[in-house]
DRENLUM-480218 format. One line per 4 residues: number of its first residue (from 1); for each residue z, x, y negated of N, C-alpha, C. Coordinates in Angstrom, 1 decimal, decimal comma, padded with zeros to 4 digits, always signed. Example, Ala and Ser with C-alpha at 12.3 -4.5 7.8 and 13.67 -1.06 7.14 Angstrom:
2
1> +007,8/+013,2/+005,7/+007,8/+012,3/+004,5/+007,8/+013,2/+003,3; +007,1/+012,8/+002,2/+007,1/+013,7/+001,1/+007,9/+012,9/+000,0
This chain:
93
1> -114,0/-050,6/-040,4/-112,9/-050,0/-039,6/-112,3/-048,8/-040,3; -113,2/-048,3/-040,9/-112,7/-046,9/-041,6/-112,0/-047,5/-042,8; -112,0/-048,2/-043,4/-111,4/-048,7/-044,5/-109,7/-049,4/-043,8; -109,9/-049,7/-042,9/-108,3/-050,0/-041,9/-107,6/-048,4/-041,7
5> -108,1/-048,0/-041,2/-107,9/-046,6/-040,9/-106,9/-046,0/-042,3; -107,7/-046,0/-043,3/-107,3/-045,4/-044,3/-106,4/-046,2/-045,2; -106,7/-047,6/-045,0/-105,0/-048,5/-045,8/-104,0/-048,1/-045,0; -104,4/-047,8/-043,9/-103,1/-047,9/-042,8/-102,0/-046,6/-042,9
9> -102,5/-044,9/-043,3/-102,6/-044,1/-043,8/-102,0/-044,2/-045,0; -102,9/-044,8/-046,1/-101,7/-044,7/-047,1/-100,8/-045,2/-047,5; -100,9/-046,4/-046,8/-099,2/-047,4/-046,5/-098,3/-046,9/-045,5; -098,4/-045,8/-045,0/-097,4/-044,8/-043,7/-097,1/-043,6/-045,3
13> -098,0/-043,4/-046,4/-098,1/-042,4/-047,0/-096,7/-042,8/-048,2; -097,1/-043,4/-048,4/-096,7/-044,2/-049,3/-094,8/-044,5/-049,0; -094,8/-045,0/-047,8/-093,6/-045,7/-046,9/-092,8/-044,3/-047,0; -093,4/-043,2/-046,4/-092,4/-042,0/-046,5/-092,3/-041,4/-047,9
17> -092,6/-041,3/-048,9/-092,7/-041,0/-050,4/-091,2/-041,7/-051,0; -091,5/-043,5/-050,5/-090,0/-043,8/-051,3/-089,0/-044,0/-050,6; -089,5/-043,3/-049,7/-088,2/-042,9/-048,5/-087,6/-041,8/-048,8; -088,2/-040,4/-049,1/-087,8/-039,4/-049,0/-087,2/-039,7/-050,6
21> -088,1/-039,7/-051,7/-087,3/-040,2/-052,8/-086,1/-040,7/-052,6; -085,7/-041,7/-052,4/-084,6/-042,8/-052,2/-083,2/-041,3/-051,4; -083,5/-040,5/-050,9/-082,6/-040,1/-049,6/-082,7/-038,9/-050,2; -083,1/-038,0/-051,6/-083,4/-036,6/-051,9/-081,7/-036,3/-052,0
25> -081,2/-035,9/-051,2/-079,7/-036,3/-051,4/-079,3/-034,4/-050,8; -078,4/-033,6/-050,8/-078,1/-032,4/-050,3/-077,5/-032,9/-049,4; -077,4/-031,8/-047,8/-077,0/-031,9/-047,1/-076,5/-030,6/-046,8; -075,0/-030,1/-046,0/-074,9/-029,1/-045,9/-074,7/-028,8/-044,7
29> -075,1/-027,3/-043,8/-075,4/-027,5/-042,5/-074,6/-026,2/-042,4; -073,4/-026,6/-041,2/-072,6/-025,0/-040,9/-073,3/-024,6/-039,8; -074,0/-023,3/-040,4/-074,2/-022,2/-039,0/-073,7/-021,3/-038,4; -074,1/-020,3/-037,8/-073,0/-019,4/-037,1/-071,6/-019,3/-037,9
33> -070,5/-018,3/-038,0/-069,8/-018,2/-038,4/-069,4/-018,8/-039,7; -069,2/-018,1/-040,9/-069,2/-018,9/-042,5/-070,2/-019,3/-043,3; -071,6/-019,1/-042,4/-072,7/-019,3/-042,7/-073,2/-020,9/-042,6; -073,2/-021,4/-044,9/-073,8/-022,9/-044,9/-075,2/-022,5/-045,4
37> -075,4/-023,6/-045,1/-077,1/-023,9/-046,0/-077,2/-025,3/-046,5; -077,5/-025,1/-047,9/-078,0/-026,9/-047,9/-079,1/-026,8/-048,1; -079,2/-028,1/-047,8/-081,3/-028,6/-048,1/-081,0/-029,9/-048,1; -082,1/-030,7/-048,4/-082,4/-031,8/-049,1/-082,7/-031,8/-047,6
41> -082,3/-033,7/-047,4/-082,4/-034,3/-046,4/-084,4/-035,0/-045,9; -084,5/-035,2/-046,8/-086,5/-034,9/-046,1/-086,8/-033,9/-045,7; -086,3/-032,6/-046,4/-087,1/-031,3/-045,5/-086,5/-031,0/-044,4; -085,3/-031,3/-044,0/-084,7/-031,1/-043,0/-085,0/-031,9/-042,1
45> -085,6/-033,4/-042,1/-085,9/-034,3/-041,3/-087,8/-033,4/-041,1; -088,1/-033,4/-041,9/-089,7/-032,6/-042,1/-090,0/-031,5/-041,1; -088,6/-030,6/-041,3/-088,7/-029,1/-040,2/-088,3/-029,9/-038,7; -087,6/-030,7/-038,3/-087,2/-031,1/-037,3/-087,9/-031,8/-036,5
49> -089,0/-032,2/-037,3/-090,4/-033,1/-036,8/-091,3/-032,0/-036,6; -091,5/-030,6/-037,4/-091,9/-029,6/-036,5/-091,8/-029,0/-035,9; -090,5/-028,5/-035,6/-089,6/-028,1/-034,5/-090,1/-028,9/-033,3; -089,8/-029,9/-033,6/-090,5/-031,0/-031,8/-091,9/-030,9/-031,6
53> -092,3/-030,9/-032,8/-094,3/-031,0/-032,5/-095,1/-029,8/-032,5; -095,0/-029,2/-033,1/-095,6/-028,2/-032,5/-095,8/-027,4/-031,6; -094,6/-026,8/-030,1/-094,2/-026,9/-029,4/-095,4/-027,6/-028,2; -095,0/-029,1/-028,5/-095,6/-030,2/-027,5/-097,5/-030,2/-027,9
57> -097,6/-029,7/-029,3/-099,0/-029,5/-029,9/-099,7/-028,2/-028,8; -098,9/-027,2/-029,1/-099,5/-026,2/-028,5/-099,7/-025,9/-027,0; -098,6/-026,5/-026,2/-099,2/-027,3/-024,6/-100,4/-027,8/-024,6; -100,5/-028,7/-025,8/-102,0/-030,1/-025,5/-103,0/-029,1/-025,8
61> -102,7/-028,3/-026,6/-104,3/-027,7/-027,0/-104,4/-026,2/-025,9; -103,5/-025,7/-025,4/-104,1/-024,6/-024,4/-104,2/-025,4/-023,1; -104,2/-026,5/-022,9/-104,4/-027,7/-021,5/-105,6/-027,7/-021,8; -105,9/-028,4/-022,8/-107,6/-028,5/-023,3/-108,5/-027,7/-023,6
65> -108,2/-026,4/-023,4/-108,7/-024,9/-023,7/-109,5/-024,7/-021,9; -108,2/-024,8/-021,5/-108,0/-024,7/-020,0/-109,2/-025,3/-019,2; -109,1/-026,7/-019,6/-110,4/-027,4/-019,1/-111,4/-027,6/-019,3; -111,6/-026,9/-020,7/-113,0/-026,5/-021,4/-113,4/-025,3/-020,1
69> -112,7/-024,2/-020,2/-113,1/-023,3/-019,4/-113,4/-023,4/-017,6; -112,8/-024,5/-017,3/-112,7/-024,8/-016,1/-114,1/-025,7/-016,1; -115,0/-026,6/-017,2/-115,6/-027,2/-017,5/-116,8/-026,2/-017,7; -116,9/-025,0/-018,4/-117,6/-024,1/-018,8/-118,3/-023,5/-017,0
73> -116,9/-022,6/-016,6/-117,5/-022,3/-015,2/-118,1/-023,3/-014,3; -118,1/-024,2/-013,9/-118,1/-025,3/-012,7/-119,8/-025,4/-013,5; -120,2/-025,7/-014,7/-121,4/-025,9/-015,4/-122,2/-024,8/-015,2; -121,4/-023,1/-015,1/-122,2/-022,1/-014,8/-122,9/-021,8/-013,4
77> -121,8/-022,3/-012,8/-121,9/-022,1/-011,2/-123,0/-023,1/-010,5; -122,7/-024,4/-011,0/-123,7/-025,4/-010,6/-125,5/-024,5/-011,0; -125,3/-024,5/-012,5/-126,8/-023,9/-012,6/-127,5/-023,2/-011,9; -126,6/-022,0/-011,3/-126,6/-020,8/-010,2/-127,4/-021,1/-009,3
81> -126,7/-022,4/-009,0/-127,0/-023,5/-007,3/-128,3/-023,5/-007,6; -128,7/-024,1/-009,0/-130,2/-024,7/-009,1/-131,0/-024,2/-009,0; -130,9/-022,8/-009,5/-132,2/-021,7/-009,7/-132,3/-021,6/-008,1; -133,3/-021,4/-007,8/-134,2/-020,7/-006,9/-134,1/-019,5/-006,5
85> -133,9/-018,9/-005,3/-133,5/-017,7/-005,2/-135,2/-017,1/-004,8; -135,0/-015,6/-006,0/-136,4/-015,1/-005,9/-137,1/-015,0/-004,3; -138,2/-014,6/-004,0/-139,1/-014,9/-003,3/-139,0/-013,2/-002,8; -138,8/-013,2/-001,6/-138,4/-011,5/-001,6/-140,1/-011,2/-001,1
89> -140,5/-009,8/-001,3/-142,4/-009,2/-001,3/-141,7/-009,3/+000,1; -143,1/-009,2/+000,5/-143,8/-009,0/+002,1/-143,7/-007,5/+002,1; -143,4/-006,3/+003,6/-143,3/-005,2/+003,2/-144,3/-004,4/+003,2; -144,7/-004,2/+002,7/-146,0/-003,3/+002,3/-146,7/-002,0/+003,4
93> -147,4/-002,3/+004,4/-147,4/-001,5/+005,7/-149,1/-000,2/+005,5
């Protein structure tokens, strides 16, 4: 299965390589006022794919932070339950 895993990988690896080759073409992008920039059309497609993902990355992993900690306490509290509450002395007359 690990060997599918990893054809599959370097044929997605692969597939984008003579893509971005094929398309290394300038693009030029007007920004504010008289302000151009060019860049090559993979990096531009590259930053735009991080622009979206990271964003939606960084939601998923403080969600999962979240419920680690929500997972942590509820595990602390339970134990709490378990122990035995000490045995209070008789008073000493």
């Amino acid at each position: 299965m690990q060997f599918l895993k990893t054809l599959f990988w370097v044929v997605i690896a692969v597939f984008l390589a003579i893509l971005a080759s094929r398309n290394w073409h300038d693009v030029t992008l007007n920004l504010w006022g008289d302000i151009q920039l060019d860049i090559k059309v993979p990096v531009l497609i590259g930053a735009m794919f991080l622009i979206g993902w990271l964003p939606t990355y960084g939601i998923y992993r403080a969600q999962l932070w979240r419920q680690r900690q929500r997972l942590i306490n509820a595990e602390r509290q339970q134990a709490l339950l378990r122990t035995p509450a000490p045995a209070e002395d008789a008073p000493a007359e």
